[in-house]
N, C-alpha and C positions, 0 to 999 in steps of 0.2 A: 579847166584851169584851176588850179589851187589857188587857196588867199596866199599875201606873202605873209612868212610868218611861221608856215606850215598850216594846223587847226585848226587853230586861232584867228581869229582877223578881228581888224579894228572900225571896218564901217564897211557898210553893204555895199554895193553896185548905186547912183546916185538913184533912179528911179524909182529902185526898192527901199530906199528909206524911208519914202513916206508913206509906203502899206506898215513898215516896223512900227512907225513913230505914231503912227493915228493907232494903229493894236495898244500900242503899251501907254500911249494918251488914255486911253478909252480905258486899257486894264487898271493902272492906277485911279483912275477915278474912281473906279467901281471897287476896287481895294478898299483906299481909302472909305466908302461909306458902310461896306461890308464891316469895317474893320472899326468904325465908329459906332455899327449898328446892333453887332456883335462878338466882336472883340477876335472872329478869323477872317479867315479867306477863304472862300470857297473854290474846292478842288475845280469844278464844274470850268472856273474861271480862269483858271492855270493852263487845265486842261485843251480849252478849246484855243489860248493863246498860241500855247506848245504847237499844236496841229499846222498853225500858224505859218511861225517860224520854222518850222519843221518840211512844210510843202516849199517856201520861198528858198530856204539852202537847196532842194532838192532840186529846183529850181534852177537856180542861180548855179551850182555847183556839182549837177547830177548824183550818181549814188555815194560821190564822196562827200558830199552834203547832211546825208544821215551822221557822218562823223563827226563831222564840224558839230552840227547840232546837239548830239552827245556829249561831246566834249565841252561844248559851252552852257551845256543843262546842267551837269556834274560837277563843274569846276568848283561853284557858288558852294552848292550841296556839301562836296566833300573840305573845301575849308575853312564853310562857315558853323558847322557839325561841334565842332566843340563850344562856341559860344553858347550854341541850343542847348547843350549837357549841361553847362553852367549857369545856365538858367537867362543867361543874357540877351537872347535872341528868341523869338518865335518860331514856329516852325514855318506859317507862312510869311513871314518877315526873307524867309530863307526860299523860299518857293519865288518872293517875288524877285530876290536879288538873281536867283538864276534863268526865271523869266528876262529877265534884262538881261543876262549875259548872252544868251539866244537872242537877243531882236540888236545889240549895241555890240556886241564883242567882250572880251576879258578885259581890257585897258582901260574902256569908258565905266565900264562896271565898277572897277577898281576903284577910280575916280568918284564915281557918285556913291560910292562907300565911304569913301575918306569924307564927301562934301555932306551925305547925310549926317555923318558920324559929329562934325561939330555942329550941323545944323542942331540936331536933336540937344547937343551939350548944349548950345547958346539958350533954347526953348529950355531948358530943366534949368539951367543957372537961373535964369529969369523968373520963373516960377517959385522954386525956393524961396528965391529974397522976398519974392510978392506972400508967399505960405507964409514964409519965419520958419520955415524948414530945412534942414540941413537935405535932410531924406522927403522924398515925396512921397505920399501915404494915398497913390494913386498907380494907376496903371498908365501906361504911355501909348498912346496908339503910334507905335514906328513908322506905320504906313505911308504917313503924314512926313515924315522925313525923309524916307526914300524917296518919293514923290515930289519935294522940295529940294534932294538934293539932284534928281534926276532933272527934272529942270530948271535949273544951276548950269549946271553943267552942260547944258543942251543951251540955254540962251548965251551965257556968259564964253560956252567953248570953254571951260573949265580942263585942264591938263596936270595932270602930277608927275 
């Protein structure tokens, strides 16, 4: 049986939510120190989440599953590509958002796009005024916003 939707869907089957949610609990954690520790993410990390979500569509949705899964690995990938060109994004900032799009769907992803995106504004406004900086003359660990706004979103049920 297909998600409705087509591809795309917006939330697993109820029981398989909390193999998604305790992976991408665990994956952001370990983001976030990776990303405090050394300023990436490691493939290794990505990698084995992918396997992940990758077995549970196949799972849930047989070999139309690999689709799904593709389709929501890519989605991130190919329209967050030019903020990476422009220096606005990392590449695993970009890895992690399509990790999410595979364990949450495109919609929730969307969402904790939009919620990280002023999360991160709110942490830099604050910061400035604390520097006396217009510009911050530091690196930003993103990881840490995705992470904040991915659960945003997941406590608060955040919708756009």
């Amino acid at each position: 049986m297909l998600p409705q939707g087509g591809l795309a869907y917006n939330r697993p089957a109820k029981e398989e939510c909390y193999i998604r949610e305790i992976v991408i609990g665990l994956v952001l954690a370990l983001a976030v120190y990776y990303d405090r520790k050394c300023y990436r993410i490691p493939n290794q990390l990505i990698i084995a989440a992918y396997i992940v979500y990758l077995v549970l569509d196949l799972v849930e949705y047989g070999a139309v599953g690999a689709l799904i899964f593709l389709a929501n690995a890519l989605m991130p990938i190919i329209l967050l590509y030019v903020l990476f060109l422009m220096g606005g994004m990392g590449a695993g900032d970009i890895k992690i958002f399509s990790l999410i799009c595979t364990a949450v769907g495109p919609q929730m992803t969307v969402n904790i796009l939009i919620v990280s995106i002023f999360v991160a504004a709110a942490i830099v406004t604050v910061l400035s005024i604390r520097e006396h900086h217009l510009i911050l003359e530091r690196k930003l660990h993103y990881s840490y916003y995705i992470s904040a706004g991915y659960l945003l979103c997941q406590v608060m049920q955040i919708h756009f």
